[in-house]
C-alpha positions as CSV (number, residue, x, y, z in Angstrom):
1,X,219.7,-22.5,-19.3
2,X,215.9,-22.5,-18.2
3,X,214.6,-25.6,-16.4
4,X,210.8,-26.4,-16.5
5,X,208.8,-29.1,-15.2
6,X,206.3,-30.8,-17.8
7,X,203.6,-33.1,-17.9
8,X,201.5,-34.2,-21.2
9,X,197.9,-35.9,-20.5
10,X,197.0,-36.8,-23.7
11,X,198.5,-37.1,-27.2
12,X,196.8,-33.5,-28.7
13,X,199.1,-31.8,-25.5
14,X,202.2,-33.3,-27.4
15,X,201.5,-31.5,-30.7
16,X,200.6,-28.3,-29.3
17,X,203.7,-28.5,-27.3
18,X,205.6,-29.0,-30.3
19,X,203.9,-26.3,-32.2
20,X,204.5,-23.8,-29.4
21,X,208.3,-24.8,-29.0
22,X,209.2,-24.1,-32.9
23,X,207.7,-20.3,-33.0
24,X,211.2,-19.9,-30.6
25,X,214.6,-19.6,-32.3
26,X,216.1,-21.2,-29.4
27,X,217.3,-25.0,-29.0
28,X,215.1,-26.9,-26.8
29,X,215.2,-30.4,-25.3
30,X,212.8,-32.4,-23.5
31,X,214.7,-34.7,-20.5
32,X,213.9,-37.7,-18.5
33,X,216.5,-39.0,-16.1
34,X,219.4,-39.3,-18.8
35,X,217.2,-39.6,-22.0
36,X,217.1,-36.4,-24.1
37,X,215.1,-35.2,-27.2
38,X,214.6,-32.2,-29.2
39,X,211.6,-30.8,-27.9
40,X,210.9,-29.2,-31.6
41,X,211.0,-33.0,-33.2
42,X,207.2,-34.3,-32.8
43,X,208.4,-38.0,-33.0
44,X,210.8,-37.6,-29.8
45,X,208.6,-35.5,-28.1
46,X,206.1,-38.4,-28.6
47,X,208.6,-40.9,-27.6
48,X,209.4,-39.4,-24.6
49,X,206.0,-38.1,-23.2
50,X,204.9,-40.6,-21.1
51,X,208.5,-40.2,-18.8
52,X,208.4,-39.8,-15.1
53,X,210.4,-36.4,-14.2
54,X,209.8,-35.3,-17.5
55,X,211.5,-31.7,-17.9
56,X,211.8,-28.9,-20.6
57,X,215.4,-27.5,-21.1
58,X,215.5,-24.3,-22.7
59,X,219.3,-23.1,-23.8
60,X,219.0,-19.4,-23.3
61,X,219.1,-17.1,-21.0
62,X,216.1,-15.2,-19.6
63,X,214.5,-12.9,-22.3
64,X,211.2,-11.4,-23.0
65,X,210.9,-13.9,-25.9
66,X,212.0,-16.8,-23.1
67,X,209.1,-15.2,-20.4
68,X,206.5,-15.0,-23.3
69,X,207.0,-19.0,-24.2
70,X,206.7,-19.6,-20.4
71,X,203.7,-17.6,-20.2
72,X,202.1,-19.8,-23.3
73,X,203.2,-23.3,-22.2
74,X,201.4,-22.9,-18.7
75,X,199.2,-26.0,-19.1
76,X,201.7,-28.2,-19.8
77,X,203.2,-27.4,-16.7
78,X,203.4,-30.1,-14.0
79,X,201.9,-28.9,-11.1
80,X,203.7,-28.0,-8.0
81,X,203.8,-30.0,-5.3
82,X,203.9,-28.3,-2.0
Protein backbone atom coordinates (compact mmCIF):
# COMPACT_ATOMS: atom_id res chain seq x y z
CA UNK A 1 0.00 0.00 0.00
CA UNK A 2 1.24 3.58 -1.15
CA UNK A 3 0.43 6.52 1.23
CA UNK A 4 0.17 10.07 -0.27
CA UNK A 5 -0.58 13.32 1.16
CA UNK A 6 -3.29 15.46 -0.84
CA UNK A 7 -4.71 18.63 -0.89
CA UNK A 8 -7.51 20.09 -3.47
CA UNK A 9 -7.86 24.08 -3.83
CA UNK A 10 -10.61 24.31 -5.90
CA UNK A 11 -13.42 22.13 -7.25
CA UNK A 12 -11.68 21.73 -11.17
CA UNK A 13 -8.58 19.86 -8.86
CA UNK A 14 -11.23 17.26 -7.73
CA UNK A 15 -12.24 16.25 -11.33
CA UNK A 16 -8.84 16.09 -12.70
CA UNK A 17 -7.95 13.99 -9.71
CA UNK A 18 -10.63 11.79 -10.45
CA UNK A 19 -9.77 11.54 -14.11
CA UNK A 20 -6.16 10.82 -13.40
CA UNK A 21 -7.07 8.02 -10.67
CA UNK A 22 -9.33 5.87 -13.28
CA UNK A 23 -6.55 5.61 -16.13
CA UNK A 24 -5.03 3.02 -13.06
CA UNK A 25 -6.32 -0.46 -12.77
CA UNK A 26 -5.66 -0.31 -9.19
CA UNK A 27 -8.23 0.31 -6.20
CA UNK A 28 -7.76 3.64 -4.66
CA UNK A 29 -9.21 5.40 -1.66
CA UNK A 30 -9.17 8.85 -0.49
CA UNK A 31 -8.86 9.06 3.70
CA UNK A 32 -9.57 11.46 6.34
CA UNK A 33 -9.06 10.51 9.93
CA UNK A 34 -11.55 7.32 9.74
CA UNK A 35 -13.66 8.45 6.72
CA UNK A 36 -12.86 6.64 3.42
CA UNK A 37 -13.97 7.02 -0.27
CA UNK A 38 -13.11 5.57 -3.52
CA UNK A 39 -10.90 7.96 -4.89
CA UNK A 40 -12.27 6.89 -8.55
CA UNK A 41 -16.11 7.92 -7.43
CA UNK A 42 -16.34 11.91 -8.37
CA UNK A 43 -19.24 12.35 -5.79
CA UNK A 44 -16.99 10.93 -2.75
CA UNK A 45 -14.01 12.51 -3.85
CA UNK A 46 -16.17 15.74 -3.77
CA UNK A 47 -17.53 14.92 -0.46
CA UNK A 48 -14.51 14.40 1.11
CA UNK A 49 -12.18 17.16 -0.37
CA UNK A 50 -12.37 19.78 1.82
CA UNK A 51 -10.97 17.12 4.92
CA UNK A 52 -8.05 18.06 7.12
CA UNK A 53 -5.24 15.21 6.79
CA UNK A 54 -6.66 14.36 3.67
CA UNK A 55 -4.65 11.26 2.14
CA UNK A 56 -4.50 9.14 -1.07
CA UNK A 57 -4.33 5.23 -0.40
CA UNK A 58 -3.11 3.40 -3.25
CA UNK A 59 -3.50 -0.71 -2.78
CA UNK A 60 -0.52 -1.88 -4.69
CA UNK A 61 2.73 -2.25 -4.48
CA UNK A 62 5.37 -0.04 -6.05
CA UNK A 63 5.35 -0.36 -9.94
CA UNK A 64 6.31 1.68 -12.87
CA UNK A 65 2.54 2.18 -13.51
CA UNK A 66 2.34 3.21 -9.49
CA UNK A 67 5.63 5.75 -10.03
CA UNK A 68 4.11 7.13 -13.29
CA UNK A 69 0.53 8.14 -11.46
CA UNK A 70 2.82 9.71 -8.75
CA UNK A 71 4.72 11.49 -11.18
CA UNK A 72 1.17 12.93 -12.72
CA UNK A 73 -0.62 13.74 -9.50
CA UNK A 74 2.24 16.13 -8.27
CA UNK A 75 0.11 19.23 -7.88
CA UNK A 76 -2.35 17.72 -5.85
CA UNK A 77 0.23 16.98 -3.58
CA UNK A 78 0.18 18.71 -0.12
CA UNK A 79 3.18 20.34 0.36
CA UNK A 80 5.80 19.27 2.75
CA UNK A 81 6.24 20.79 5.80
CA UNK A 82 9.74 20.91 7.02
Amino acid sequence: MIKVPVNFEQTDEVLDFVRLVNQYPFQMDLVSGRHAVDAKSLMGTLAISKADGLSLMIHTTHSQSTEKLLMEMDSFRQPSIN
